[in-house]
C-alpha positions in Angstrom: 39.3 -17.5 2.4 40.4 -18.5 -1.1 39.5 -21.6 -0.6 36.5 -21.5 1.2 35.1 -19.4 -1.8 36.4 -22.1 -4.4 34.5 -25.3 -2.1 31.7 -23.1 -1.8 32.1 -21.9 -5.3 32.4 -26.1 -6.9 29.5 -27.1 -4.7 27.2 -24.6 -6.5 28.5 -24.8 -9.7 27.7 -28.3 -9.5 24.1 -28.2 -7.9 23.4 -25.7 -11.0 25.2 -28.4 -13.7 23.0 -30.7 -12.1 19.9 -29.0 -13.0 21.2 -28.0 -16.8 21.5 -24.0 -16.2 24.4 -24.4 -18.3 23.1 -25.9 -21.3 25.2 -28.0 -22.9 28.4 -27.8 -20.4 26.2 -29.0 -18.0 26.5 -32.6 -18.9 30.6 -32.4 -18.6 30.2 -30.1 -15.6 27.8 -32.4 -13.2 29.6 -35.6 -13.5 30.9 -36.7 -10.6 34.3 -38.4 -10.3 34.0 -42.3 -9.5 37.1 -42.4 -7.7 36.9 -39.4 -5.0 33.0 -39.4 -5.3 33.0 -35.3 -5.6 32.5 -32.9 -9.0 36.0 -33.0 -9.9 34.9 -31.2 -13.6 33.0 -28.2 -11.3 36.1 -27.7 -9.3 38.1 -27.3 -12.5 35.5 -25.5 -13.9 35.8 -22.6 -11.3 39.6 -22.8 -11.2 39.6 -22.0 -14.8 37.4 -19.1 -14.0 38.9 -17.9 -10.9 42.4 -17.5 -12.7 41.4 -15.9 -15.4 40.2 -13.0 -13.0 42.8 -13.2 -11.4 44.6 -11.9 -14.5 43.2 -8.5 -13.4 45.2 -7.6 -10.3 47.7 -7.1 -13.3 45.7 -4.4 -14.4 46.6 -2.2 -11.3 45.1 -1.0 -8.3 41.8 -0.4 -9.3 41.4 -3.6 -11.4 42.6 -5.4 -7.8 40.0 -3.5 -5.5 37.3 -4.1 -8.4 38.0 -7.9 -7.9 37.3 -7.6 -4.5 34.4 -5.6 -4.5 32.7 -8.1 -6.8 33.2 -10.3 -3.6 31.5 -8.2 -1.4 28.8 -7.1 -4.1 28.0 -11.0 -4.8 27.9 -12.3 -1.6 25.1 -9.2 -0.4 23.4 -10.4 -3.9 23.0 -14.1 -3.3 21.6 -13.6 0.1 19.8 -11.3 0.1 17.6 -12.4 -3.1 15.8 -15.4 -1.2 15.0 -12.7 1.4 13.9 -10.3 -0.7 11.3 -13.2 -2.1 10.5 -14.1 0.9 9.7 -11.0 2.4 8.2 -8.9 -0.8 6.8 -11.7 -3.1 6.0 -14.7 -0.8 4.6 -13.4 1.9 2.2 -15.1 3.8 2.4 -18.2 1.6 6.2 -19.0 3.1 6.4 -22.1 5.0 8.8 -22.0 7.8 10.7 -24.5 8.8 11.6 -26.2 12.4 13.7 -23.1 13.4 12.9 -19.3 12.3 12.4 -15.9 13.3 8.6 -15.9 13.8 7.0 -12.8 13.9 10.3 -10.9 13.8 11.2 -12.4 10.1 9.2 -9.7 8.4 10.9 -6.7 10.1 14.5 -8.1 9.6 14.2 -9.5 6.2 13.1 -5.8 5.2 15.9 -4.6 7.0 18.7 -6.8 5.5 17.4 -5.5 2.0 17.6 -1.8 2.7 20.8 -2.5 4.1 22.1 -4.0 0.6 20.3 -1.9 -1.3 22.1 0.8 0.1 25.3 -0.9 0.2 25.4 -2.2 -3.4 26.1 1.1 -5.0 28.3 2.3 -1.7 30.5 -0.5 -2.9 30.4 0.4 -6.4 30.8 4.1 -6.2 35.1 5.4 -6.6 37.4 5.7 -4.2 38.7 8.6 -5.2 36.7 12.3 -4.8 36.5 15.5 -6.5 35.6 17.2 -9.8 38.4 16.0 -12.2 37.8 12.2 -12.2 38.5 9.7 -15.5 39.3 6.5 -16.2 42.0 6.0 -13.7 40.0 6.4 -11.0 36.8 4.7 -11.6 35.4 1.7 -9.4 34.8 -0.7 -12.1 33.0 -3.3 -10.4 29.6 -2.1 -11.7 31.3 -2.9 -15.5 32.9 -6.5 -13.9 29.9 -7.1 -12.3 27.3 -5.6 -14.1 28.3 -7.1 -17.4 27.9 -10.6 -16.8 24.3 -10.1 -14.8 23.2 -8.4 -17.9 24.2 -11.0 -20.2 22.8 -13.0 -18.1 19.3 -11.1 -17.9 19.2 -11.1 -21.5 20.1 -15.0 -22.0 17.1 -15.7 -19.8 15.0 -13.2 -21.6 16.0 -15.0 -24.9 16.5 -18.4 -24.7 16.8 -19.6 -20.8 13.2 -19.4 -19.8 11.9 -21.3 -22.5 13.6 -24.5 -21.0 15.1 -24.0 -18.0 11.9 -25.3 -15.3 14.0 -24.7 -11.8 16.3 -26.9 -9.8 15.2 -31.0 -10.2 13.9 -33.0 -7.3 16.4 -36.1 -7.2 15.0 -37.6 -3.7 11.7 -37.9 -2.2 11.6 -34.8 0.4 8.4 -33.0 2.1 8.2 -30.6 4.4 8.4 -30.8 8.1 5.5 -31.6 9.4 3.4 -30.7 6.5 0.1 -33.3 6.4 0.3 -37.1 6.2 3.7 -37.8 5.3 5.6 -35.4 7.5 9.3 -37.0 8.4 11.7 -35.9 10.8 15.2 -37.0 11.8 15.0 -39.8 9.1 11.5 -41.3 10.6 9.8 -42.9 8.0 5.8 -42.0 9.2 3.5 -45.3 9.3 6.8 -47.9 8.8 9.0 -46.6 11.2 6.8 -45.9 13.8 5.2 -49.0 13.3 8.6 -50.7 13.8 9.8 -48.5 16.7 6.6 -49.0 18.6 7.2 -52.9 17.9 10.9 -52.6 18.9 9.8 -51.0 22.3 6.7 -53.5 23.0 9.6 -56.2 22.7 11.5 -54.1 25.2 8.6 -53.7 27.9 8.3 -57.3 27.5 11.9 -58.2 27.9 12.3 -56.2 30.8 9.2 -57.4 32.5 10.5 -61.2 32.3 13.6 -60.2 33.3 11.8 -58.8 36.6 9.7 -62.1 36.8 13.1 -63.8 36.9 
């Protein structure tokens, strides 16, 4: 599991390099080893940062179970936030692609984020119960956790928004089957097609003096 979280981890890390979230870092961050061809500075870059919270399972039990409820905490998070868009702010304006959940996307996405909503602060809340709690026994993921999203609130507040313009467009992409120059399955509209149609003229051809003979 480690390691599918430190792959899926590098490969984000990366994608945001790429598009400069991370100000100056970002340019030692996105390049892109020319021997292995992969982001061998975004793979370092989350080691770094994965041992250094790993430093808190020294900290005790509760530091250890706050790790892993930061897990769970930013996993519900990341996925639920394009649904929540989707669902609350998009609306009718989302285009869906070749495979969705039609007319039951509305009722599930709203589902999913009352589900988090509620779990967030489940996950967040102590182990421990009663009326003489302190410092021993407190779930400190919403400090962990918290912390860094309000840092990061108030970076984007400050400075972030002012020249961060969303994720760059590096290839030429549209959407399926959105107006003239719809692709699918690497079809190139107009050139493709032309060629295809040529390719399988030539075939009928073929096959027809083939029969002749």
């Amino acid at each position: 599991m480690g390691q599918g979280c430190m792959v899926a981890a590098s490969r984000v890390t990366f994608a945001y390099s790429r598009d400069d979230c991370f100000g100056p870092l970002s340019r030692i961050i996105k390049q892109v080893n020319r021997h292995t061809r992969t982001p061998v500075n975004a793979v370092w870059f989350n080691t770094v940062i994965g041992i250094a919270m790993t430093v808190l399972i020294f900290g005790g039990e509760l530091a250890a179970g706050a790790l892993f409820s930061i897990g769970a905490v930013a996993a519900f998070v990341a996925f639920t936030i394009p649904i929540f868009i989707r669902v609350f702010l998009v609306g009718d304006r989302f285009r869906p692609g070749p495979w969705n959940l039609g007319r039951w996307s509305m009722p599930i996405g709203s589902a999913a984020c009352a589900f988090v909503f509620l779990m967030v602060p489940i996950l967040m809340l102590p182990s421990l119960t009663g009326g003489n709690l302190d410092a021993t026994g407190m779930n400190w993921t919403c400090l962990v956790y918290g912390g860094p999203m309000i840092f990061i609130l108030i970076w984007w507040v400050v400075d972030a928004r002012k020249w961060f313009k969303g994720p760059k467009v590096n290839i030429e992409h549209q959407m399926l089957g959105r107006g003239e120059g719809a692709r699918m399955d690497g079809v190139t509209p107009g050139i493709d097609e032309a060629s295809t149609a040529s390719s399988s003229g030539d075939d009928n051809k073929a096959d027809q003096v083939g029969g002749m003979a």
